[in-house]
TILUMLO-649197 format. One record per residue (C-alpha): residue number from 1; x negated, y, z. Coordinates in nm, 4 decimals, decimal comma, m for minus. Last residue first. Layout:
ATOM:i:u:v:w
ATOM:NUM:X:Y:Z
...
//
This chain:
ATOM:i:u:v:w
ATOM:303:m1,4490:m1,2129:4,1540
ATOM:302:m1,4126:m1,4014:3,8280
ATOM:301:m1,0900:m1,5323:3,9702
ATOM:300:m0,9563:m1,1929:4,0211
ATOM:299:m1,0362:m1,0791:3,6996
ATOM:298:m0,8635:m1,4093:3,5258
ATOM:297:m0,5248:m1,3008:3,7560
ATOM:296:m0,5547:m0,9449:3,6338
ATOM:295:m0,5884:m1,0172:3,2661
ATOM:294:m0,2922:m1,2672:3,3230
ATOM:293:m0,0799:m0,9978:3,4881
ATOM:292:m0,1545:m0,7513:3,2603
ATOM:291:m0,0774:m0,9648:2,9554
ATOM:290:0,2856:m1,0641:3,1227
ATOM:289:0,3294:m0,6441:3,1775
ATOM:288:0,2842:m0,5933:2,8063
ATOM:287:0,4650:m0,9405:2,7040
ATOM:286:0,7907:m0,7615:2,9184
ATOM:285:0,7088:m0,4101:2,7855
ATOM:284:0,7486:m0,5439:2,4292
ATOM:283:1,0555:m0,7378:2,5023
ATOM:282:1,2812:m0,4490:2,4197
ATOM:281:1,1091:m0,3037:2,0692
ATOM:280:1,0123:m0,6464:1,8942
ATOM:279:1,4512:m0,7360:1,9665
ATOM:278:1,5217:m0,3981:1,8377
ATOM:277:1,2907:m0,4777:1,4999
ATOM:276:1,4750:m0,8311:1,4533
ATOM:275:1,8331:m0,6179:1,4836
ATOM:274:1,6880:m0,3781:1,2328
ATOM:273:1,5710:m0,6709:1,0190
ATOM:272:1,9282:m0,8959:1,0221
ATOM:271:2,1034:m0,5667:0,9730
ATOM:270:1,8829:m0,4773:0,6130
ATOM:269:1,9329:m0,8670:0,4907
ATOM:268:2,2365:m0,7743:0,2700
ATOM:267:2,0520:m0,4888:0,1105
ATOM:266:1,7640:m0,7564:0,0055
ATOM:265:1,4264:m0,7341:0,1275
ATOM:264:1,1463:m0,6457:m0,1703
ATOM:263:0,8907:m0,6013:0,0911
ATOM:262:0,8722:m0,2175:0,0760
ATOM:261:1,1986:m0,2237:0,2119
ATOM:260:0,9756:m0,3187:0,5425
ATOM:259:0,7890:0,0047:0,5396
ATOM:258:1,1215:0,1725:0,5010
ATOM:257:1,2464:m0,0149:0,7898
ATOM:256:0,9588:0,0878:1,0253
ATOM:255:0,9415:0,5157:0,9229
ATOM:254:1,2986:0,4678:1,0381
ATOM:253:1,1981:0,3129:1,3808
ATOM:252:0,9262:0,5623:1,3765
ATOM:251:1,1438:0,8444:1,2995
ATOM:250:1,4044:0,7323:1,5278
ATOM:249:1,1276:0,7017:1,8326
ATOM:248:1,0111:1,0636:1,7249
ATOM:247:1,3457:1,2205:1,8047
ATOM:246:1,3503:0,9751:2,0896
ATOM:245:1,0536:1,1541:2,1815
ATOM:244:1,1776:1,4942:2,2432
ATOM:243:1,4488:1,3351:2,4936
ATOM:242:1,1784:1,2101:2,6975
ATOM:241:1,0169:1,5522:2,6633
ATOM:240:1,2897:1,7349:2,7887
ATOM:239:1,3531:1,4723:3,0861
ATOM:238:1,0356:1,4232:3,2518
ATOM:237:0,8065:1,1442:3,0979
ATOM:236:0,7393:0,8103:3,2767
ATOM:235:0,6519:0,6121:2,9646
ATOM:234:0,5706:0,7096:2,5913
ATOM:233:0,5392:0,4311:2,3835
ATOM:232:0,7721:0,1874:2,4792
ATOM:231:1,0305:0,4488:2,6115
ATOM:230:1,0096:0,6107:2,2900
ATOM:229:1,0654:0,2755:2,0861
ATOM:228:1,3800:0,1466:2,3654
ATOM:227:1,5168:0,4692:2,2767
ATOM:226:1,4938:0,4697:1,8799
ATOM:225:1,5808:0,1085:1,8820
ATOM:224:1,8961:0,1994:2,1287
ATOM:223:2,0475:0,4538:1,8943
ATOM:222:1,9986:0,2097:1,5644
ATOM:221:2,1488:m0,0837:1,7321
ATOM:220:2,4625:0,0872:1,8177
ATOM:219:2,5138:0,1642:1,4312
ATOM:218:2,5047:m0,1472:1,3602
ATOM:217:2,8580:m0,1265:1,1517
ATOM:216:2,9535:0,2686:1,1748
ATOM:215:2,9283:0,2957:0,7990
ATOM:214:3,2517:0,1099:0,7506
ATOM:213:3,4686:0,3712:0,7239
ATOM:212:3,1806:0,5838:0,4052
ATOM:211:3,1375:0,9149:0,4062
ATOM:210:2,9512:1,0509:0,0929
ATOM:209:2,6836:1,2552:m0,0718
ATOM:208:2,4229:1,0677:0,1788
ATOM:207:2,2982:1,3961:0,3158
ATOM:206:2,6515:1,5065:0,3707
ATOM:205:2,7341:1,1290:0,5324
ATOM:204:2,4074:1,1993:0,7584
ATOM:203:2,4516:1,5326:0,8831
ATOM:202:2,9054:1,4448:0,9764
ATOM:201:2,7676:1,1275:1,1253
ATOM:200:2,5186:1,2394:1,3344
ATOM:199:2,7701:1,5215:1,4737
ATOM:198:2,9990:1,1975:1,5794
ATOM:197:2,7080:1,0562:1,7445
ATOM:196:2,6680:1,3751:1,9587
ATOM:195:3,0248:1,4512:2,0258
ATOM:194:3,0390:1,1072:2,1270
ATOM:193:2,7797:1,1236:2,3475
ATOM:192:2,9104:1,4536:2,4780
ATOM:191:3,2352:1,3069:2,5625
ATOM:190:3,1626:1,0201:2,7204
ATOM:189:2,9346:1,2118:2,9703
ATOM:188:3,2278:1,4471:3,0624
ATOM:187:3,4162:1,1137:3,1115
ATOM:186:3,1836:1,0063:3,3395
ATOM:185:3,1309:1,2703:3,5412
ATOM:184:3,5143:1,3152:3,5458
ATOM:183:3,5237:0,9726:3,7138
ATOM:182:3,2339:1,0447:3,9339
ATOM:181:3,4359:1,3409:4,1189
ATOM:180:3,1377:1,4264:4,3554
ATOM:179:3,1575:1,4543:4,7403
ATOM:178:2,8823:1,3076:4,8844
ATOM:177:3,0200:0,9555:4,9265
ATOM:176:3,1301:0,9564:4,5174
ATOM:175:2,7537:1,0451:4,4666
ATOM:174:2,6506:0,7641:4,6759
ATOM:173:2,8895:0,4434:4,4975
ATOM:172:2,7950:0,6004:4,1746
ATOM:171:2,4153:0,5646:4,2383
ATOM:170:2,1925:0,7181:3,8972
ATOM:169:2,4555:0,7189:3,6611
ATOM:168:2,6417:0,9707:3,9243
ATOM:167:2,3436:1,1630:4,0126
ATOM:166:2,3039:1,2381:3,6672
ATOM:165:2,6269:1,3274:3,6066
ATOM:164:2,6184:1,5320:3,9355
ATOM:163:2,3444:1,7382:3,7934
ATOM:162:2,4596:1,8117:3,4470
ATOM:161:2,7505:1,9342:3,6771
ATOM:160:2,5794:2,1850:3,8455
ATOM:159:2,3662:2,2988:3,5893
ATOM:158:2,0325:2,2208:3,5320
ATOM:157:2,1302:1,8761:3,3095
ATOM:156:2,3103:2,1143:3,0810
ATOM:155:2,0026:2,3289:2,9913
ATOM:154:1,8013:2,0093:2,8808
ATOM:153:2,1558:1,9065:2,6861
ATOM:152:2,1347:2,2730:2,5067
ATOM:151:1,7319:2,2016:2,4303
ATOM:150:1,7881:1,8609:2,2982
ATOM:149:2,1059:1,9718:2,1139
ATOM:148:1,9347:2,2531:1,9383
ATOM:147:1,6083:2,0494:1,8673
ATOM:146:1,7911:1,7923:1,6948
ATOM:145:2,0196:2,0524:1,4468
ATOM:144:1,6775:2,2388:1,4044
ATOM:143:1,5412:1,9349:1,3075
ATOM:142:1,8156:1,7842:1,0792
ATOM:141:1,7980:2,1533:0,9030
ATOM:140:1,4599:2,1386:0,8362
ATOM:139:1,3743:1,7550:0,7697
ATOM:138:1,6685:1,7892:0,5598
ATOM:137:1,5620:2,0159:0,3279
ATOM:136:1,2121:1,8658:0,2783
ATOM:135:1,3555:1,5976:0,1835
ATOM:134:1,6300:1,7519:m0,0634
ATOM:133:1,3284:1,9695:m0,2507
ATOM:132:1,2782:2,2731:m0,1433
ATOM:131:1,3407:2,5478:m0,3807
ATOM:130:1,5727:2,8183:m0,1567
ATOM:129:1,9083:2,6730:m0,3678
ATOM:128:1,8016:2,3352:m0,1220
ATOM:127:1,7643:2,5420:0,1760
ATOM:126:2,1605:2,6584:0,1614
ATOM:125:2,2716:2,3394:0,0236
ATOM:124:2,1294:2,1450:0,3141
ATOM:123:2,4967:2,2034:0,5519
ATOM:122:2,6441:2,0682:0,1857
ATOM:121:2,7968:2,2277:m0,0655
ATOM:120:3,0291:1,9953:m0,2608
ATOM:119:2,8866:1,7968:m0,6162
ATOM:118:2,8631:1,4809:m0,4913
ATOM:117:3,0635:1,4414:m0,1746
ATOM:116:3,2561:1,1220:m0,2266
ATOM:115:3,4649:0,9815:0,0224
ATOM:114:3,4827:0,6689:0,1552
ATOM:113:3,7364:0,3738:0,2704
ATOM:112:4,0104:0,5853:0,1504
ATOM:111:4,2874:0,8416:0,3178
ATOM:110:3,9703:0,9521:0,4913
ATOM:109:4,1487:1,0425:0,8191
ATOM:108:4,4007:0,7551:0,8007
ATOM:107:4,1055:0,5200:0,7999
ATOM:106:3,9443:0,6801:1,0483
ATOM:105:4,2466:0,6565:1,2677
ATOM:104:4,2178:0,2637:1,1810
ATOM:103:3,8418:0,1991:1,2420
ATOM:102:3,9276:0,4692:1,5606
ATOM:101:4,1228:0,1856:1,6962
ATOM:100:3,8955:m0,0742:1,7358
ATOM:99:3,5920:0,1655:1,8733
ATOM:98:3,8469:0,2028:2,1341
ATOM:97:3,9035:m0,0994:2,2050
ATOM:96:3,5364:m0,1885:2,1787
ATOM:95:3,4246:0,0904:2,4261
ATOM:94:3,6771:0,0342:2,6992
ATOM:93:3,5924:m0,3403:2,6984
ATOM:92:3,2364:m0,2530:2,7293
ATOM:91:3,3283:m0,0109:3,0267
ATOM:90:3,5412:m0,2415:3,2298
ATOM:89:3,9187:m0,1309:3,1499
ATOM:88:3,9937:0,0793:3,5425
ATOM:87:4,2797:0,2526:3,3519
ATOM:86:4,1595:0,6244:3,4819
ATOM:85:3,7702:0,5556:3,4714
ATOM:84:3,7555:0,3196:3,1511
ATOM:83:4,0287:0,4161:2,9221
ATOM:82:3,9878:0,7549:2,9869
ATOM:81:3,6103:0,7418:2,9136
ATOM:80:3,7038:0,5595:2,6199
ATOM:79:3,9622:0,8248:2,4838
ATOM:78:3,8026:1,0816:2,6043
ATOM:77:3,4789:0,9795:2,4030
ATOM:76:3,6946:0,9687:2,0961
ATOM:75:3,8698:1,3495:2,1541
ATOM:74:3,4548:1,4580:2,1557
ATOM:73:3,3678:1,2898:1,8479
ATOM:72:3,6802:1,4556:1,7304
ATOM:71:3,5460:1,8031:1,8292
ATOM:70:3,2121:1,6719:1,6985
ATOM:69:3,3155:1,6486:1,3307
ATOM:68:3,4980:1,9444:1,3322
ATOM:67:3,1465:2,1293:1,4333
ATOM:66:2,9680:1,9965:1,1537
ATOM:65:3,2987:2,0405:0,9517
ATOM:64:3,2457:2,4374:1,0258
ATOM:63:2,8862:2,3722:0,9085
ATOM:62:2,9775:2,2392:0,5701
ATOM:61:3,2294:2,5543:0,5387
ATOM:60:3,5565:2,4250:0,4377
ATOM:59:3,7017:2,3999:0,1214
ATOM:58:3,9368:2,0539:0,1574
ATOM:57:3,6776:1,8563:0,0191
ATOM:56:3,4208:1,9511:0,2655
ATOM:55:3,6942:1,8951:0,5670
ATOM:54:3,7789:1,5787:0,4105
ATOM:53:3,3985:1,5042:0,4558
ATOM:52:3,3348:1,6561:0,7757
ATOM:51:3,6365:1,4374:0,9254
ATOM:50:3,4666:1,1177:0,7783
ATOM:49:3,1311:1,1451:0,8706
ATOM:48:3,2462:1,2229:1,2392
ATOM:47:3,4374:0,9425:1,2439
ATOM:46:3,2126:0,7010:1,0867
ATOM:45:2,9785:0,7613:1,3763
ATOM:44:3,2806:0,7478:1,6298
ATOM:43:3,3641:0,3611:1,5565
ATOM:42:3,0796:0,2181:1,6139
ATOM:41:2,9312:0,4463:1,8869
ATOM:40:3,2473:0,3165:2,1151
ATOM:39:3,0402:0,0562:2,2044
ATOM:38:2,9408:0,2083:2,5147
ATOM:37:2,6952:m0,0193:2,7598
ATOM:36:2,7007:0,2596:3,0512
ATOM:35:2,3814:0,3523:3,2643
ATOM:34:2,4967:0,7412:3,2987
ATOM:33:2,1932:0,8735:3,1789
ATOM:32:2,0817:0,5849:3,0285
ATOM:31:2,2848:0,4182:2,8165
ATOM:30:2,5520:0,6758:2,8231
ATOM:29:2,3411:0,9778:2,7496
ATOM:28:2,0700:0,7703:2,5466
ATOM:27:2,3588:0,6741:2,3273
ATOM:26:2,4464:1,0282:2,2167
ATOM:25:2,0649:1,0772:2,1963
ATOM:24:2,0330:0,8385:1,9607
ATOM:23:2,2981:0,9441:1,7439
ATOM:22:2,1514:1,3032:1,7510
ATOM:21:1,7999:1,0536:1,6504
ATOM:20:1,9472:0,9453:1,3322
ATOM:19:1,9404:1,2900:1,2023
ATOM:18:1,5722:1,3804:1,2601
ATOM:17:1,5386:0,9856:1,1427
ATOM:16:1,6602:1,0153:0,7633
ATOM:15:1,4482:1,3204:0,6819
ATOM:14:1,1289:1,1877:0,8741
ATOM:13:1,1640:0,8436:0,7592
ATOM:12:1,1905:0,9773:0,3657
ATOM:11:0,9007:1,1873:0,4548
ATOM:10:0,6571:0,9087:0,6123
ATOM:9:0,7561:0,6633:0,3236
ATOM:8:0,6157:0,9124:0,0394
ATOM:7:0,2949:0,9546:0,2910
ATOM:6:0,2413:0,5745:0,2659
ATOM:5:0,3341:0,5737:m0,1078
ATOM:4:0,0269:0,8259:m0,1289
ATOM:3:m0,2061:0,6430:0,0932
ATOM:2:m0,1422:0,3318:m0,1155
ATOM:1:0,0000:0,0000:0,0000
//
């Protein structure tokens, strides 16, 4: 593999993961912020694509269906978070019935399993009449749409309540004793990471040139293999940096696939691969730590 093909692969993982990583970052919230399994990521992603598309058709600005997009990210999260804290539906349960129902809403939404966008302004447009080429377009605008929510969720997490949803994920049993409403934590925290995802959606489908319903399918996996690559590689960070990195941990997991497209794979075979790659990610600190233990056990014998 060339230096120059290598470089060609960098970009294309740079434009794709900058907007792969607001999904990430959705799931981070639940997965580890609030330490919820939410499914409901598979059914918001395609969502959000879907409502900025028919807004897009319909004559709206690209960025106004940006923010459409997360409003019903937003309603979706409710939904689960309602589902969970007010009907007492264990949180996985909550996620997949939800994420159930929003492949039908979608549906309605779209009024067809995709929609094209080929030919409407898109939120890239804007760069893209500047000169740059599409890449380069997206690596802009999908970073300032990443840093934006990385810095506004750093602010959040000062506050009062970005507080007590931390405190919440981190010992629900104490935070209720001390006075803090976990439910609404919780669904606050659904909301935002479906906001998040759903925003992911709405970048990606316009970058794309079309929303697709079934788009949402492994979705899930994506948003933890950035995580689980971040927290493999950088460990023990404070918050605004850890979130900084799973920017980078979607490029890397992105700049990982189209390494392995390189390898003639098939299209069909794509889910297998990212699964196999998430799999690498999470029991890499577990062979880490079994390596250290045997290098310390041979030291000690030595001595």
């Amino acid at each position: 593999m060339s230096i120059q093909t290598i470089l060609v692969l960098l970009q294309s993982a740079c434009s794709q993961g900058v907007l792969w990583s607001l999904l990430a970052l959705g799931v981070f919230f639940t997965y580890r912020i609030l330490d919820i399994a939410d499914l409901t990521a598979e059914g918001t992603f395609p969502l959000g694509a879907g409502i900025a598309a028919l807004a897009i058709t319909k004559s709206y600005s690209p960025f106004l269906a940006c923010l459409f997009a997360f409003a019903g990210g937003v309603l979706a999260g409710l939904a689960t978070g309602i589902f969970h804290t007010k009907l007492k539906i264990p949180a996985l349960l909550a996620g997949i019935i939800t994420m159930t129902g929003l492949y039908s809403i979608t549906n309605r939404v779209m009024g067809a399993p995709n929609i094209a966008l080929l030919g409407s302004n898109s939120v890239y447009t804007w760069l893209e009449n500047t000169g740059l080429s599409k890449n380069n377009a997206t690596i802009l605008v999908g970073s300032i749409f990443a840093l934006l929510v990385v810095l506004l969720l750093h602010f959040f997490f000062k506050t009062e309540i970005g507080l007590a949803i931390r405190a919440t994920g981190d010992n629900d049993a104490m935070s209720e004793a001390n006075g803090i409403n976990t439910d609404n934590m919780k669904l606050i925290g659904y909301m935002l990471s479906n906001g998040c995802i759903a925003l992911s959606g709405a970048l990606i489908a316009q970058n794309n040139g079309y929303a697709d319903l079934n788009s949402g399918v492994g979705t899930i996996v994506i948003g933890l293999a950035a995580i689980i690559i971040a927290e493999v590689l950088f460990r023990n960070l404070p918050l605004l940096p850890r979130m900084l990195t799973i920017v980078l941990g979607a490029i890397i997991y992105r700049f990982i696939l189209a390494i392995v497209f390189e390898f003639d794979v098939q299209p069909q075979d794509i889910k297998l691969f990212s699964a196999l790659i998430l799999v690498v990610c999470l029991s890499a600190p577990q062979v880490r730590s079994r390596l250290a233990t045997k290098k310390a056990a041979k030291g000690g014998g030595v001595k």
